[in-house]
NUDO-790966 format. One line per 5 residues: number of its first residue (from 0); their letters; for each residue x, y, z of C-alpha. Coordinates in nm, 3 decimals. Layout:
<rs>
NUM	a	X,Y,Z ~ ...
</rs>
This chain:
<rs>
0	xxxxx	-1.758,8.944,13.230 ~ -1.874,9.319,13.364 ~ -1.708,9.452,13.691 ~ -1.916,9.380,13.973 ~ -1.777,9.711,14.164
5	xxxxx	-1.945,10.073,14.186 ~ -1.654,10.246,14.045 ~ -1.838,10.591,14.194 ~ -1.724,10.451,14.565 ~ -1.346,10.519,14.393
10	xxxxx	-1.382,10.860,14.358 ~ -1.203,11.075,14.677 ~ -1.246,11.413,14.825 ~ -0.906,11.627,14.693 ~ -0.666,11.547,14.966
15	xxxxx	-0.716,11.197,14.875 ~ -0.614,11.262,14.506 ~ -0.307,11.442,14.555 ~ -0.106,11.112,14.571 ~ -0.212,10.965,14.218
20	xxxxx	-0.292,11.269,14.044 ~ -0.090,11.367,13.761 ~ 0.093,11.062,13.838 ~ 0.181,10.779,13.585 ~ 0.114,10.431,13.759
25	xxxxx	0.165,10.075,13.724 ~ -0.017,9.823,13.960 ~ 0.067,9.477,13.912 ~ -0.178,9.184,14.006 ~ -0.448,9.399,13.910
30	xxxxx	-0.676,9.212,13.695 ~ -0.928,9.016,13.905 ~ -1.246,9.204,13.965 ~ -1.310,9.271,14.306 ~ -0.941,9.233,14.403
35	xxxxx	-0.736,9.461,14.596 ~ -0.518,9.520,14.279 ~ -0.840,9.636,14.102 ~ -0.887,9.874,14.366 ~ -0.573,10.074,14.365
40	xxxxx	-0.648,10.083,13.957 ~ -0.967,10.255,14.049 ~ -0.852,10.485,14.251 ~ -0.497,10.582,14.045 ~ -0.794,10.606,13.749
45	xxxxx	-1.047,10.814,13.921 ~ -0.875,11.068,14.081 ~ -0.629,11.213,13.788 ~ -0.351,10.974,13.761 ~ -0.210,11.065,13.393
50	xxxxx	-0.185,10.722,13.282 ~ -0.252,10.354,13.503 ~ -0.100,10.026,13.326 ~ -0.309,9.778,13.425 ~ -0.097,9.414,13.530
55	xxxxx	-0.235,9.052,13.520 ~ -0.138,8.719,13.416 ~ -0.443,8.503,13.330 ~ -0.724,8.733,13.415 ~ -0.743,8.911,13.119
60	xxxxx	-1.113,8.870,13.124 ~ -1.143,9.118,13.448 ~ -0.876,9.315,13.347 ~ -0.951,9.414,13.012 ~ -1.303,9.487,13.134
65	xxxxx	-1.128,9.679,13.389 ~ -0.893,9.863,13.149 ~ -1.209,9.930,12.917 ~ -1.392,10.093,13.209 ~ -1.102,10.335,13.287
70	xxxxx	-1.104,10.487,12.949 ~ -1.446,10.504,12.900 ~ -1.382,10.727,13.219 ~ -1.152,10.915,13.009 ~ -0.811,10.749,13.157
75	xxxxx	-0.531,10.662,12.918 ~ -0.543,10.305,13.047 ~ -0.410,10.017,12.906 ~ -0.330,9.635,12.992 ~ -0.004,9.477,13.082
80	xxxxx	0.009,9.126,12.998 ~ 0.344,8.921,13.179 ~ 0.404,8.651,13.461 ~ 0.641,8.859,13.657 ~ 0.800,8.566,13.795
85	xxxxx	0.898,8.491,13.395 ~ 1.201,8.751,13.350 ~ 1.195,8.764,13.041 ~ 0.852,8.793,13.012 ~ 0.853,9.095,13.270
90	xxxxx	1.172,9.241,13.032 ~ 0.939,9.260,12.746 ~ 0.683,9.487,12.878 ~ 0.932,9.757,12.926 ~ 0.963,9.968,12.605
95	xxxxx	0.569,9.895,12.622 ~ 0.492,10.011,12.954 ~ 0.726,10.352,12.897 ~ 0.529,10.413,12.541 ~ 0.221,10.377,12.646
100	xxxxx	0.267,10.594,12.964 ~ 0.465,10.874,12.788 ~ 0.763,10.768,13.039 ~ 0.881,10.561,13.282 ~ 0.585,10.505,13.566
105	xxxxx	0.684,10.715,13.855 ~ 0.448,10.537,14.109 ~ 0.483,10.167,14.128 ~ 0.231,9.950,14.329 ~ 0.369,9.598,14.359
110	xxxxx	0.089,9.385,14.426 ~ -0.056,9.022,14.448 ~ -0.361,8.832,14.468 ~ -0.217,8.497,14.531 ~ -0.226,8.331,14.873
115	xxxxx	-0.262,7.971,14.980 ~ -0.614,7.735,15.010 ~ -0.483,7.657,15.351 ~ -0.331,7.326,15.477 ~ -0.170,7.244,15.843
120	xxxxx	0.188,7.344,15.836 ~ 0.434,7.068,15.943 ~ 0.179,6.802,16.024 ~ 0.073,6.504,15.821 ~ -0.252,6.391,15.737
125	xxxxx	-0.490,6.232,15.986 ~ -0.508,5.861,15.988 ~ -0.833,5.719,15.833 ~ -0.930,5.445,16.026 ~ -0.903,5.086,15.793
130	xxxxx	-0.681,5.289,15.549 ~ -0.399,5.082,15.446 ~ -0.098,5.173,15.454 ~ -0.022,5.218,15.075 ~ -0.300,5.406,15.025
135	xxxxx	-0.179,5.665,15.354 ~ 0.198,5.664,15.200 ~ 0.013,5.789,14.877 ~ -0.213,6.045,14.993 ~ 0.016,6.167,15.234
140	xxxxx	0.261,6.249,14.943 ~ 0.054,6.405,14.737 ~ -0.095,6.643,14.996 ~ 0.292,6.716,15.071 ~ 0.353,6.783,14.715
145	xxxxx	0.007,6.999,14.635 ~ 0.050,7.203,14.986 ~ 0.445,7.352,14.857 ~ 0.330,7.371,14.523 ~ 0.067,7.644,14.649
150	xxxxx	0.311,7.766,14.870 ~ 0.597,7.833,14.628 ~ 0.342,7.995,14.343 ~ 0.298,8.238,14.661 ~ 0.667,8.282,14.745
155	xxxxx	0.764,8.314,14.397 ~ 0.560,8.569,14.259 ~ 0.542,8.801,14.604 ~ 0.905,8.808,14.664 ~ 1.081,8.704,14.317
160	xxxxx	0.835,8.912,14.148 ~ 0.870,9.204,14.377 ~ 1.247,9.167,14.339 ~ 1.249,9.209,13.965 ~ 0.956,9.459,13.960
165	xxxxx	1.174,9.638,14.177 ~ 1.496,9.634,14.033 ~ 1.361,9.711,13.625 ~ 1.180,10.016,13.729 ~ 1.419,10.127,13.995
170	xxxxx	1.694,10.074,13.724 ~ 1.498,10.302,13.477 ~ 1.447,10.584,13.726 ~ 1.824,10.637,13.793 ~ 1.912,10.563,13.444
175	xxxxx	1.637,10.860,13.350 ~ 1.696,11.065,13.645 ~ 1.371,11.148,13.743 ~ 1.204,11.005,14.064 ~ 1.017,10.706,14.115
180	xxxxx	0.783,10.571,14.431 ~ 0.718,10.194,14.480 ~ 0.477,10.061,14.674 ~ 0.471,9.673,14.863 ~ 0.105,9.567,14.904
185	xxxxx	0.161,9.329,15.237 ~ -0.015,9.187,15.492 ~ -0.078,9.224,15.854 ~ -0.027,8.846,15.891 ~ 0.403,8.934,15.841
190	xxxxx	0.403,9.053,16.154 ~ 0.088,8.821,16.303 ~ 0.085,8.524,16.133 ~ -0.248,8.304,16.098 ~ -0.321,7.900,16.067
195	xxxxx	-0.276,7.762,15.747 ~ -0.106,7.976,15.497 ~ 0.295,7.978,15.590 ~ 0.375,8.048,15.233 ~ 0.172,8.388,15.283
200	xxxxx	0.268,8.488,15.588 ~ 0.619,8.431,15.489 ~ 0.644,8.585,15.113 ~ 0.483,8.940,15.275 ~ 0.718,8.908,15.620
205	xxxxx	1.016,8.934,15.325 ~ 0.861,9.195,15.139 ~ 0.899,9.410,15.433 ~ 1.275,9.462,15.382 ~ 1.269,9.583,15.007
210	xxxxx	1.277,9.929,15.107 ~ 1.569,9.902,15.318 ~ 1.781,9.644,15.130 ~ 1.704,9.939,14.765 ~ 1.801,10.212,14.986
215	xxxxx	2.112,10.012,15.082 ~ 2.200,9.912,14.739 ~ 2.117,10.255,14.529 ~ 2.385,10.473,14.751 ~ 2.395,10.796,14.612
220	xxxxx	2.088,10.713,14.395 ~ 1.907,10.704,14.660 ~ 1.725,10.989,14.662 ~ 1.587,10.935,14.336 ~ 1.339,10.604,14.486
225	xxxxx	1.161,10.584,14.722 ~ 0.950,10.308,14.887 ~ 0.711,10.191,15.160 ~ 0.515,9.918,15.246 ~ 0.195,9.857,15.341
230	xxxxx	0.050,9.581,15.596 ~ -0.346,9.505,15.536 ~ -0.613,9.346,15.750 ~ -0.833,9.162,15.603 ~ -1.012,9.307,15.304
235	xxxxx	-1.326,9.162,15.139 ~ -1.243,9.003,14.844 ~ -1.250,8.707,14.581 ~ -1.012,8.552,14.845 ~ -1.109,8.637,15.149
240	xxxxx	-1.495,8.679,15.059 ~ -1.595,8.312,15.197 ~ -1.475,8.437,15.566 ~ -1.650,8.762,15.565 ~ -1.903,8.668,15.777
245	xxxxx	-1.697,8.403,16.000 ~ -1.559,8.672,16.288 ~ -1.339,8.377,16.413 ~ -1.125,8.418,16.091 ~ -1.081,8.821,16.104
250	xxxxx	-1.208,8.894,16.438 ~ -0.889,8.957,16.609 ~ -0.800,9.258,16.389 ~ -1.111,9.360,16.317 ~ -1.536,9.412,16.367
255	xxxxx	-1.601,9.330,15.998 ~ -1.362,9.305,15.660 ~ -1.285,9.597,15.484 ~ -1.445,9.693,15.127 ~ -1.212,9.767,14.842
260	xxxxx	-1.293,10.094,14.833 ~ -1.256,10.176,15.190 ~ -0.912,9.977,15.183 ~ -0.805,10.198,14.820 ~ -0.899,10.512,15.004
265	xxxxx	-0.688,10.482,15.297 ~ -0.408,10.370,15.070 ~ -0.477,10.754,14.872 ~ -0.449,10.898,15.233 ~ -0.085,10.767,15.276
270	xxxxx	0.040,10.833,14.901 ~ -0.063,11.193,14.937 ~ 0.215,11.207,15.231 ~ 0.528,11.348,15.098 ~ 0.744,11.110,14.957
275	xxxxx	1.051,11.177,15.229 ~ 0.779,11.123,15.524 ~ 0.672,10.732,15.451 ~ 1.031,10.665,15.281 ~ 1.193,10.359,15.418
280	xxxxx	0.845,10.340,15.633 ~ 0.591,9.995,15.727 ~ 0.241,10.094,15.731 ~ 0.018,9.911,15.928 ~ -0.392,9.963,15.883
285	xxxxx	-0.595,9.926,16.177 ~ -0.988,9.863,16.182 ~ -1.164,9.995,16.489 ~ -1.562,10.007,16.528 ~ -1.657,10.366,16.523
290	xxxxx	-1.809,10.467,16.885 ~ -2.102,10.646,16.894 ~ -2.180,10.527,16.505 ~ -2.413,10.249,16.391 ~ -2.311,9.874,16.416
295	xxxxx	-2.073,9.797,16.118 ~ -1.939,10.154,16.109 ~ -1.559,10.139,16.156 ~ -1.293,10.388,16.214 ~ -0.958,10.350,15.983
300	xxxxx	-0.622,10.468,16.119 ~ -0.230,10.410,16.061 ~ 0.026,10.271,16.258 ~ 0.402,10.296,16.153 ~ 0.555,9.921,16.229
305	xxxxx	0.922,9.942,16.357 ~ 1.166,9.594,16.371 ~ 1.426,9.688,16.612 ~ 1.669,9.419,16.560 ~ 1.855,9.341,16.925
310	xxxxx	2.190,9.170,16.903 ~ 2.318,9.038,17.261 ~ 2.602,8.779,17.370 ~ 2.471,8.469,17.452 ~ 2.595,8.303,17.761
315	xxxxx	2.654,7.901,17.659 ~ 2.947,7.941,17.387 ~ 3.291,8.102,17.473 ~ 3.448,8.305,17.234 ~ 3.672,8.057,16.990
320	xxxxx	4.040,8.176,16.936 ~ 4.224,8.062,16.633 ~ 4.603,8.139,16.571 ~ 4.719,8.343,16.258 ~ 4.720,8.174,15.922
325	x	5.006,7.989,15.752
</rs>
């Protein structure tokens, strides 16, 4: 199947491309065309990254048409095969990946296309009128069981996949000594959550603290990694395409979804920062309509998103006093 996107729309002014070029980079959930993933591909490929591995799971269709496009483009691209969820399946692209690339990547984009059909979150199904009650015990069940299924495929492969795509590449930086970025592709529903999609809103809230909890756990290494994350709107895509033109879905963030390529440039604005200025950092995008511009013409800025955690005494439990031990 061709790409459907104008890969020209990925190609940025020079202050754009000083955050992917030269750069050898690994985006995972890349693959589907028209997807977010494929977008930061694009952009890594297009504006002088030295190499971009290319990450999917089943849509090798897209992605090796993807891949293909890249090096016709003149990019030393190449595909990257693996359910990152799988360990051992992730394990084996190593030696692959670092081959391929010449090294170990030194920007990693940890991505993900998967999010949730939608269901109502801790209610049951309505009551049918004449259904008996068999039949309500049944359905309700299996609606239980297919809702957390889709949940969990969400929860597993943004936060267990993150974790491992993490710790393998962060382990080959200080093992190799040479620095590494890493990139978490969230969403603006961690911090705002929406109807219907818990699993989402829950896997990219957790995401959030990957920076922090690697700084924590590298030490002295630290310096060596660094990471950020990023919190989206909503983005035209294979997912979100059916609610592009239903404001009541994106309306409260936004006049009108972003394109891929207006979402992968403002991503290149923030990876051209120097590394020790987004460090540790949660990015939000914001989408305002442009004034004094046409109707659809929107303004894209950055917002840094703090979590001040507050710890105060509470008033209804007295401290507990316990004598010393034996």
């Amino acid at each position: 199947m061709a790409m459907t996107v104008d890969t020209g729309k990925f190609r940025f002014p020079p202050e754009f491309a000083a955050g992917v070029k030269g750069k050898r980079v690994l985006i995972s959930g890349a693959g589907k065309d028209g997807g977010l993933g494929q977008s930061f591909a694009l952009a890594a490929g297009m504006n002088g990254a030295a190499s971009v591995g290319v990450h999917f799971h089943s849509s090798y269709d897209d992605a090796l048409d993807l891949v293909d496009t890249l090096q016709k483009a003149g990019v030393n691209a190449f595909p990257v095969q693996a359910d990152v969820t799988n360990l051992n399946d992730l394990w084996a692209t190593r030696t692959y990946i670092i081959d391929k690339m010449g090294g170990i990547p030194n920007l990693v984009i940890c991505n993900s296309g998967l999010t949730e059909k939608g269901y109502s979150f801790g209610r049951s199904l309505r009551e049918v009128e004449g259904e008996s009650m068999a039949m309500r015990r049944a359905k309700v069940r299996q609606a239980f069981i297919n809702n957390l299924t889709e949940s969990k495929a969400v929860l597993d492969t943004k936060i267990d996949g993150f974790l491992a795509m993490t710790h393998l590449w962060a382990g080959e930086a200080v093992y190799a000594n040479e620095p590494i970025q890493i990139v978490y592709i969230s969403s603006r529903q961690a911090i705002d959550p929406g109807m219907s999609v818990p699993g989402y809103s829950i896997a990219n809230w957790a995401v959030l603290q990957l920076p922090k909890v690697l700084a924590v756990n590298l030490g002295r290494s630290a310096n060596l990694v660094s990471a950020f994350s990023v919190l989206y709107p909503f983005v035209r895509t294979g997912m979100t395409g059916e609610y592009a033109e239903n404001p009541k879905v994106f309306g409260r963030w936004q006049p009108r979804m972003l394109e891929t390529n207006e979402a992968a440039q403002a991503f290149c604005q923030v990876l051209a920062q120097p590394a020790d200025v987004v460090n540790g950092g949660m990015f939000e995008v914001l989408v305002d309509p442009a004034e004094g511009q046409p109707e659809g013409a929107v303004k894209v800025s950055w917002r840094e998103v703090k979590m001040d955690v507050a710890e105060n005494e509470v008033a209804w439990a007295p401290a507990l006093t316990y004598g010393p031990l034996g």
